[in-house]
C-alpha positions as CSV (number, residue, x, y, z in Angstrom):
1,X,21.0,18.2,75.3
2,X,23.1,17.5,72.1
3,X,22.4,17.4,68.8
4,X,22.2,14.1,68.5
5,X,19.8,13.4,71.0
6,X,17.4,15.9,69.8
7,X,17.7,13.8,66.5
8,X,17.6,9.9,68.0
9,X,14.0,11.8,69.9
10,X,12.9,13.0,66.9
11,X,13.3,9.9,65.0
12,X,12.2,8.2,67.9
13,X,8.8,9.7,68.2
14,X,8.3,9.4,64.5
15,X,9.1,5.7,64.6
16,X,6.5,5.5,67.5
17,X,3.6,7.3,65.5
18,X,4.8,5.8,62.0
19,X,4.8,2.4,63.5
20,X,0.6,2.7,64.1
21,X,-0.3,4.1,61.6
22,X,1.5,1.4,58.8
23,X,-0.4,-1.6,60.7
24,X,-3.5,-0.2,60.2
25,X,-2.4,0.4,56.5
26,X,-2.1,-3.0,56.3
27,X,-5.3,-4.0,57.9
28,X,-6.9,-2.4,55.1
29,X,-4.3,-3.7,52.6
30,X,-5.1,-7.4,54.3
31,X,-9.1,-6.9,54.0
32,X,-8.7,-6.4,50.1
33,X,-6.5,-9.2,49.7
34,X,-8.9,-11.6,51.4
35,X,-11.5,-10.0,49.5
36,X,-9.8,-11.1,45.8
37,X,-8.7,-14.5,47.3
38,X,-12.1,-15.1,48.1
39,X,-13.0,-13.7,45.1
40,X,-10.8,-16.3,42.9
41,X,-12.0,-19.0,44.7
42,X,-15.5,-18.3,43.3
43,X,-14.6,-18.7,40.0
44,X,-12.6,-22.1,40.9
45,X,-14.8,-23.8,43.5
46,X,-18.4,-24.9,42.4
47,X,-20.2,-24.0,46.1
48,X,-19.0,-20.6,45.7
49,X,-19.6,-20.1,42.4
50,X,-23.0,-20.7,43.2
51,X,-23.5,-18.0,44.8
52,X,-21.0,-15.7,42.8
53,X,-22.6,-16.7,39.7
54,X,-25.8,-14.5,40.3
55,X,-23.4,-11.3,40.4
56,X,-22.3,-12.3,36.8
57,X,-26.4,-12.4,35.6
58,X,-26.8,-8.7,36.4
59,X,-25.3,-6.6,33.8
60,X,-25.3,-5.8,30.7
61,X,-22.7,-4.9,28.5
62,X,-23.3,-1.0,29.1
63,X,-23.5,-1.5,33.2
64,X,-26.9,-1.5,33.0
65,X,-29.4,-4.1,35.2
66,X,-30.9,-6.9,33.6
67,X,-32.9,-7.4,36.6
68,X,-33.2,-4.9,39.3
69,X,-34.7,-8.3,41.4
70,X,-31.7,-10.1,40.5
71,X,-29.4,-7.3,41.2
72,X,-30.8,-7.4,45.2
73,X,-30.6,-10.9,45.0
74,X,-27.0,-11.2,44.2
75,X,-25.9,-8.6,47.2
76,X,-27.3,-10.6,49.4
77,X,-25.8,-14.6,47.6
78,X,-22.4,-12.7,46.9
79,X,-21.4,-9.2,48.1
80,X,-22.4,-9.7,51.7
81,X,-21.1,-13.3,52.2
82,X,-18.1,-11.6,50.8
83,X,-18.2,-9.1,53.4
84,X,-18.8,-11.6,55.7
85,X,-15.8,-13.4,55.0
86,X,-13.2,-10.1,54.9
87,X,-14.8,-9.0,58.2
88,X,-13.8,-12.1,59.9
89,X,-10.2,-12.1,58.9
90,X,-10.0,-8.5,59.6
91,X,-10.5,-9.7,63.2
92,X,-8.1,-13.0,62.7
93,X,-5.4,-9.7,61.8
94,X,-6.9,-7.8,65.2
95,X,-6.0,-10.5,67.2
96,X,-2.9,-11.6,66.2
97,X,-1.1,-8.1,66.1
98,X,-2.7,-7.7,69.9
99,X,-1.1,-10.7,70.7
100,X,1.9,-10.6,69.5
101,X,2.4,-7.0,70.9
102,X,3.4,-5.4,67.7
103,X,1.5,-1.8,68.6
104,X,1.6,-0.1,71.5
105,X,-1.5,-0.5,73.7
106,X,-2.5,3.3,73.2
107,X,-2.8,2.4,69.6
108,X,-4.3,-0.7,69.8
109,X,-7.7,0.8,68.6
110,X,-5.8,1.1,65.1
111,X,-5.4,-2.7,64.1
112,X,-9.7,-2.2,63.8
113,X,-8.9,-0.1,61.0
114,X,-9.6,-2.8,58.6
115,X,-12.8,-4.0,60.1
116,X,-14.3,-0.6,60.2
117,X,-13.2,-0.2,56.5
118,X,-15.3,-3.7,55.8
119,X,-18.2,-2.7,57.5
120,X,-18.7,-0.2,54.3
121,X,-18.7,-3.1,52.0
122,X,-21.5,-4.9,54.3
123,X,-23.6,-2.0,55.2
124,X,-23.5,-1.2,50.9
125,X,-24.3,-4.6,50.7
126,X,-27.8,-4.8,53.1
127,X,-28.8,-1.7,51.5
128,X,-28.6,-2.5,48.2
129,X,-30.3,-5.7,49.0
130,X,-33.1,-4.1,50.4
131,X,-33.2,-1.3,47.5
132,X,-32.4,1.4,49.8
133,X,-32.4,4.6,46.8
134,X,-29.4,5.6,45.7
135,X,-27.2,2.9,47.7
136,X,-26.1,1.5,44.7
137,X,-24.8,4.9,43.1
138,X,-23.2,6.1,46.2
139,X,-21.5,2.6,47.4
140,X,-21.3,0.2,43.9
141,X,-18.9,2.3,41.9
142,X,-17.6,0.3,39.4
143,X,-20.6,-1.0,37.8
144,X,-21.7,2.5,37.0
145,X,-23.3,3.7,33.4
146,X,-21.9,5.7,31.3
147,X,-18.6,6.8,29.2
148,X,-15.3,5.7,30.0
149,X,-13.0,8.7,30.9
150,X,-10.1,7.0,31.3
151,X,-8.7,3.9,30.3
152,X,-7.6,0.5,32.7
153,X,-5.9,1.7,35.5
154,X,-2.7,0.3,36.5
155,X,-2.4,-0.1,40.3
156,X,-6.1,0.0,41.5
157,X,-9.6,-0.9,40.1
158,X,-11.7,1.6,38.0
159,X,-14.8,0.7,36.0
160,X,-13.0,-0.2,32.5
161,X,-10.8,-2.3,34.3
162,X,-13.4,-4.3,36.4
163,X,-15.8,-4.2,33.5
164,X,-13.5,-6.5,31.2
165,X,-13.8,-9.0,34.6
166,X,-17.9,-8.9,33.5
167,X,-17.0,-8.8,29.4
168,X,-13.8,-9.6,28.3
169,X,-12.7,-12.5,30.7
170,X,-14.6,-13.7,33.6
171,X,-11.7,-16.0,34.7
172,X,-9.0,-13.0,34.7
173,X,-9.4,-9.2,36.4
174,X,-10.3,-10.4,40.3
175,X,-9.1,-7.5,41.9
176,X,-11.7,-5.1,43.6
177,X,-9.7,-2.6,44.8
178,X,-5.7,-2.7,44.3
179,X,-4.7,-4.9,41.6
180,X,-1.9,-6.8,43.5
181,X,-3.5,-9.9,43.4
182,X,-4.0,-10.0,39.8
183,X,-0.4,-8.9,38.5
184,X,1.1,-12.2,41.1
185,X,-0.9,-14.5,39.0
186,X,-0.7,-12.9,35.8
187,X,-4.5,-12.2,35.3
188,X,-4.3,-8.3,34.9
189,X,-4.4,-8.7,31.2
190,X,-6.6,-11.8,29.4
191,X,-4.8,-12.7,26.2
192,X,-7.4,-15.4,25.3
193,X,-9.0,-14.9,22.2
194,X,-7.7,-11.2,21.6
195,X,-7.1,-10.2,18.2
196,X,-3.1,-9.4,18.1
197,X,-1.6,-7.8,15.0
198,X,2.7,-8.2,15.2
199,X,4.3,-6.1,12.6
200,X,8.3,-7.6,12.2
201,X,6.6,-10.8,12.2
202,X,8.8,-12.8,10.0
203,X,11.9,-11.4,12.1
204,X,13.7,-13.5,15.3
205,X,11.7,-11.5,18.0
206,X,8.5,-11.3,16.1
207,X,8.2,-14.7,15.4
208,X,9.0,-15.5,18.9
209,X,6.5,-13.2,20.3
210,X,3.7,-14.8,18.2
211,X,4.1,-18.3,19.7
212,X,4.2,-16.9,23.3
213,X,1.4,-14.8,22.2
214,X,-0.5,-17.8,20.5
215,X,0.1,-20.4,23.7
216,X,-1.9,-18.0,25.5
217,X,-5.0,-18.5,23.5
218,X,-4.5,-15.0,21.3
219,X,-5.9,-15.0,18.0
220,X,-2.7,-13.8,16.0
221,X,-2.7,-11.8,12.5
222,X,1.3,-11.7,11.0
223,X,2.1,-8.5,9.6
224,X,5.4,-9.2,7.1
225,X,6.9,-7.9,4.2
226,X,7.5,-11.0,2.4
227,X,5.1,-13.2,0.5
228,X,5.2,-16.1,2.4
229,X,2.7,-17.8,5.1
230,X,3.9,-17.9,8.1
231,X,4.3,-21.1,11.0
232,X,5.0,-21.5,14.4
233,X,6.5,-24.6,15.7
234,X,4.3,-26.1,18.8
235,X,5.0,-28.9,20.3
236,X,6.8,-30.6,17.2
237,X,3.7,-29.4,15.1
238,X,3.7,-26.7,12.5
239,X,0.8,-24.0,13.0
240,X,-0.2,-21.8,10.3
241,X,0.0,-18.1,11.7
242,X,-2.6,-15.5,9.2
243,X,-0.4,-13.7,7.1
244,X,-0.4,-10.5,5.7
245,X,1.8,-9.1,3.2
246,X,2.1,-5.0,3.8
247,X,4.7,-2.6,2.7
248,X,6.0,0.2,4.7
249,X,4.4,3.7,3.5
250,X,1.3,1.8,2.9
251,X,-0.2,1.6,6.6
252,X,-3.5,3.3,5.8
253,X,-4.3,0.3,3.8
254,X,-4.5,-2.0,6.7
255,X,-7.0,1.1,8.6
256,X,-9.7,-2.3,8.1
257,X,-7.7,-4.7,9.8
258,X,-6.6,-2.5,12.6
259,X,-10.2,-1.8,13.0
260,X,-10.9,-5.7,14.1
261,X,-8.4,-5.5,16.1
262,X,-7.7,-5.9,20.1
263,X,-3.5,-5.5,20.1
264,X,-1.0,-4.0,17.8
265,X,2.4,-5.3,18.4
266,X,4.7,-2.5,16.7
267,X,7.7,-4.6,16.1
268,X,9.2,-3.9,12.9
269,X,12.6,-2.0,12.5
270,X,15.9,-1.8,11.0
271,X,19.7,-1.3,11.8
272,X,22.2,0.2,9.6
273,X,24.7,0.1,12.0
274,X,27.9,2.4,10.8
275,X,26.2,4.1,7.9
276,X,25.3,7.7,7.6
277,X,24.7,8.7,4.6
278,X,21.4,10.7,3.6
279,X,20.0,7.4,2.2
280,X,20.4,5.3,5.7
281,X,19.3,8.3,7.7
282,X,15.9,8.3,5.5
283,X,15.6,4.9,5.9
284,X,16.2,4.3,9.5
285,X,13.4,7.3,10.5
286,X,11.1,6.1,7.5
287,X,11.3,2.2,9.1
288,X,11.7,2.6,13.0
289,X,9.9,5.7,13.3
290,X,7.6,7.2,11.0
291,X,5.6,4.1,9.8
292,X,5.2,2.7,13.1
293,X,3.7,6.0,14.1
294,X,1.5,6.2,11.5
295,X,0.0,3.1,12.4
296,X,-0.2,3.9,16.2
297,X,-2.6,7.1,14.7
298,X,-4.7,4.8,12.6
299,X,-5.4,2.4,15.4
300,X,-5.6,4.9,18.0
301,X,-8.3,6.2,15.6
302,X,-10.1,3.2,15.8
303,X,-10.7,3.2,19.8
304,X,-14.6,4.7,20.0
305,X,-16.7,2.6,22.2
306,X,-15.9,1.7,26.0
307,X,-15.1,-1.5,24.9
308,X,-12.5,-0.6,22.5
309,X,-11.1,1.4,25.8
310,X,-10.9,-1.3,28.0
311,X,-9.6,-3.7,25.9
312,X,-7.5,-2.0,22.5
313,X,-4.1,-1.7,23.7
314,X,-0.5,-0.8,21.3
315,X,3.2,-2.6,22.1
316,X,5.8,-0.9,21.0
317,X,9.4,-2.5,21.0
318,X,11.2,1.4,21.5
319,X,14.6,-0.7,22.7
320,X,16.7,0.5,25.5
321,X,18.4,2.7,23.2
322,X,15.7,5.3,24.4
323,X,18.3,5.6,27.1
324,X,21.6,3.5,26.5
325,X,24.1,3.8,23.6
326,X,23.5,0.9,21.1
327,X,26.8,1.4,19.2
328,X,24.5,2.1,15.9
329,X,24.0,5.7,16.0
330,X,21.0,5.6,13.5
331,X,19.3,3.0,15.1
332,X,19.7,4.7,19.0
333,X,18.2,8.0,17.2
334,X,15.6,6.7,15.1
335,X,14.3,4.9,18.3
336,X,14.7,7.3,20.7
337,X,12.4,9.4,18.5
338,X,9.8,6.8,18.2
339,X,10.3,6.5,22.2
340,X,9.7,10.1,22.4
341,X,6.9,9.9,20.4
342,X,5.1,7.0,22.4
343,X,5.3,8.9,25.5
344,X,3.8,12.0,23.8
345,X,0.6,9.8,22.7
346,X,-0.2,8.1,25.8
347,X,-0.3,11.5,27.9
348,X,-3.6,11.1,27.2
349,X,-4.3,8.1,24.3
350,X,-7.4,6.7,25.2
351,X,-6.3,3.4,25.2
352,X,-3.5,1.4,26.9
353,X,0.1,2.1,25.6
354,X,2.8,-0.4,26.6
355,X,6.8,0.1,25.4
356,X,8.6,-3.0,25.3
357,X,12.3,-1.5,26.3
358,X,14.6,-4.9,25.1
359,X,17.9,-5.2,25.5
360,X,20.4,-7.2,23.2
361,X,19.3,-9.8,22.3
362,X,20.2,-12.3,19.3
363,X,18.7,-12.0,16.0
364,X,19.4,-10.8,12.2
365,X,19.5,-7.3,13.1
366,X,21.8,-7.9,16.0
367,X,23.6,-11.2,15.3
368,X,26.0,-10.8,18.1
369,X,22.9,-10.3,20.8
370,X,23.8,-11.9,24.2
371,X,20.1,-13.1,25.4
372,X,17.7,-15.6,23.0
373,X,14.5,-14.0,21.2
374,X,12.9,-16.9,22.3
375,X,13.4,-16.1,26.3
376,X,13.1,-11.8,25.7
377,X,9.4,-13.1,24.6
378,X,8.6,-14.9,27.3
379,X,9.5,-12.1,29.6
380,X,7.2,-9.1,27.4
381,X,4.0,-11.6,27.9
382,X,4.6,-12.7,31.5
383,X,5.0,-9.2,32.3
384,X,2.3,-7.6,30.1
385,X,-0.1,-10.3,31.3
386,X,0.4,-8.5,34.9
387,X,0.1,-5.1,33.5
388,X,3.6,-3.8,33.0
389,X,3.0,-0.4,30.8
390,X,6.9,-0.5,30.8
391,X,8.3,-3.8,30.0
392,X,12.0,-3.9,30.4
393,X,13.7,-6.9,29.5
394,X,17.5,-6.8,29.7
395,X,21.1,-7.7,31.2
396,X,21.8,-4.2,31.7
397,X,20.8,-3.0,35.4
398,X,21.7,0.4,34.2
399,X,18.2,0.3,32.3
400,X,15.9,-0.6,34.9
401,X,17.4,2.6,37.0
402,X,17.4,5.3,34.3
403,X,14.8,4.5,32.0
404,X,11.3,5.3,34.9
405,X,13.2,8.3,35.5
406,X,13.8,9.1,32.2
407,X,10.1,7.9,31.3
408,X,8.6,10.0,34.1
409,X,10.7,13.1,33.1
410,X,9.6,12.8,29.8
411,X,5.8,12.4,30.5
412,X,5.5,15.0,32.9
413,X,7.2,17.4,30.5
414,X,4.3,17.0,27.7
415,X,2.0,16.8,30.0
416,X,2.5,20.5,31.3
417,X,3.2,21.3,27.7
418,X,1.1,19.7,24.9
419,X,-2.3,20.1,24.8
C-alpha cells in the first residue's frame, strides 16, 4: 500500500469521525438558538411576555431576589416553558438529520446531543421551582451575587453581559449562551439613553459619529475646541448637540464629566503631513497620543461599581496606520503609539475597549480621503452595536488581514510581560 492510500485512509477515517461529532455540535448550537429566538419573541409578543415578564420582577440591581416566591414562580411561567420549547426542536433537528441520512447509523445516538444538553436547562428549572437547596447556585449562573471579575464578554454570555439585559436594556442582550443572535440584529450593545462623550467633535468624522450616535437614542456631550454650539442636521431639522469647550493638556478638568459618563469616543487628532521639525513632532504626540491617553486614565479611573463594568466602555479612532503606511510619517507614528498603548490598557481594563481602525476617508485632515465621514460612521455604530471590540472600516483588504494578527501579537506580548 502506497503513500497515498495510507493518506486518502487517514483522511478518510477522520472525515468519518469528524463528520459526528460536528452534527452534534450543532445540535447544541441549534438548542441555543431556539432558546434566544424564543427568547426575543417574549419581549415582542404580548402572550409570551406574560409569562416572561415574571423573570424580569425577580432581581434586583445587585442579583439579589426580590421575592424568593416570585423567583420559583417565574421558573416554572418562563424558564421551563423555555425548556419546553428548545427540547422540542432539538427533536425537530433529531429527526430531520435521521432522515435525511446525514450520519452514519452507528452515530445516530449523537444528533440527541442537543436534547440531552436541554434536559439540564429543564431539570434546573423543576428544581428551582420547587426550591430544591442550592439548584439555583449550581444551575442559574448568570444571576449570581457578587463582584464583577471581568467585564462583557464578547462571544458567549457571562453575568455583566446578561445583567445589562435585566438593567441597562431589557429590549437588547437576548442571548443566553453564545451571543450570535444578538450581534445579527445588532442588540449586543444598547445605545439608547447612554451618556456618549466625542472628543474631535466639531471635525468631519466627529460630527458624523454624533448623529449616527444620536439616531440611536444616545444622549450625546460634544467635546470641541472651539467656542461654538454645536448641531446636527436631522431630517431637515437642526438639533442642538451639548457642547463643551476643552483644551488639550487640560483633560483632568473634565475628570466630572467623564464621571457621568457611559462612552468616551476618543476622536480627536491631527496631521502634519510632511513636517518634521521638533515643533510638529511635539505636537502630533501631544494631540494624537498623549492627551487622548490621559483621558483614557481618568475615565478608566471612574469605572468602580459593576454597573460602570458592564456598561462604561472607551472608542478609540487608532486609524489603520497602526499597521499601513499613511504617507504622513508623524501621523502613522503618533497613532501607532496611541494603538500600542490601547492594547496595553485593555490587557486587563476593567471596562470594554473598542479601536475604531478607519481607513481614508474624506475630511479636513485628509481632504483627498476616498470613502464619506458620513458612511465610515454608519459602519463604527452598526458594528459596535454587535459588539465589534475591533471596528475596521476600510477599502484596503490588506487591513482586515494584518491588523487581528497584528492586534493579537501585540496583546499576547503584554500580556506575558506587563503586570
Amino acid at each position: 500500500m502506497g503513500h497515498t492510500e495510507v493518506l486518502e485512509i487517514v483522511i478518510s477515517s477522520a472525515l468519518a469521525i469528524a463528520a459526528p461529532l460536528v452534527i452534534a455540535l450543532c445540535s447544541v448550537i441549534w438548542v441555543e438558538l431556539v432558546r434566544d429566538v424564543y427568547h426575543f419573541l417574549a419581549h415582542v409578543w404580548q402572550p409570551l411576555y406574560r409569562l416572561h415578564s415574571w423573570h424580569h420582577r425577580i432581581f434586583k440591581p445587585d442579583l439579589s431576589v426580590n421575592s424568593e416566591a416570585i423567583y420559583r414562580q417565574a421558573n416554572w411561567y418562563n424558564d421551563l416553558p423555555e425548556s419546553l420549547v428548545m427540547l422540542t426542536f432539538s427533536f425537530i433537528y433529531a429527526f430531520t438529520v435521521i432522515q435525511t441520512q446525514w450520519i452514519n447509523p452507528d452515530y445516530q445516538w449523537l444528533v440527541w446531543t442537543g436534547s440531552f444538553y436541554t434536559l439540564t436547562f429543564t431539570a434546573g428549572a423543576i428544581a428551582r421551582g420547587l426550591g430544591v437547596p442550592y439548584a439555583d447556585a449550581i444551575t442559574d449562573v448568570t444571576h449570581r451575587q457578587g463582584d464583577f471579575t471581568n467585564i462583557p464578554a464578547n462571544l458567549f454570555v457571562n453575568r455583566p453581559y446578561h445583567w445589562r439585559h435585566h438593567f441597562d436594556d431589557q429590549n437588547a442582550y437576548f442571548c443566553g449562551t453564545i451571543t450570535v443572535i444578538d450581534r445579527i440584529m445588532g442588540t449586543a450593545l444598547s445605545l439608547k439613553g447612554k451618556k456618549v462623550i466625542v472628543t474631535g467633535a466639531n471635525g468631519t468624522l466627529g460630527q458624523a459619529l454624533i448623529k449616527q450616535l444620536y439616531l440611536k437614542g444616545a444622549k450625546i456631550t460634544a467635546l470641541t475646541s472651539q467656542e461654538k454650539e454645536l448641531f446636527i442636521s436631522v431630517k431637515n431639522q437642526q438639533i442642538p448637540i451639548k457642547t463643551v469647550t476643552w483644551q488639550i493638556g487640560r483633560e483632568s478638568e473634565l475628570n466630572q464629566l467623564l464621571t457621568k459618563t457611559d462612552i468616551l469616543i476618543i476622536n480627536h487628532g491631527i496631521n502634519v503631513h510632511g513636517e518634521k521639525s521638533a515643533e510638529a513632532i511635539e505636537k502630533s504626540y501631544e494631540v494624537n497620543t498623549f492627551s487622548g491617553w490621559r483621558l483614557m486614565e481618568l475615565f478608566l479611573d471612574t469605572v468602580k461599581t459593576n454597573q460602570d463594568k458592564a456598561t462604561k466602555e472607551i472608542w478609540v479612532n487608532t486609524s489603520e496606520a497602526e499597521v499601513n503606511p499613511a504617507f504622513s510619517p508623524l501621523y502613522e507614528m503618533s497613532k501607532r503609539t496611541m494603538g500600542e498603548l490601547v492594547t496595553m490598557k485593555r490587557v486587563n481594563a476593567p471596562c470594554i475597549i473598542r479601536k475604531l481602525i478607519l481607513g481614508p476617508f474624506k475630511s479636513n485632515l485628509n481632504p483627498i480621503g476616498i470613502m464619506s465621514a458620513e458612511w465610515v460612521a454608519q459602519q463604527i455604530v452598526n458594528l459596535a452595536v454587535r459588539d465589534f471590540r475591533d471596528i475596521i472600516v476600510t477599502i484596503n483588504p490588506l487591513t482586515y488581514m494584518l491588523f487581528p494578527i497584528k492586534e493579537f501579537t501585540t496583546a499576547n506580548y503584554f500580556r506575558w510581560f506587563t503586570r
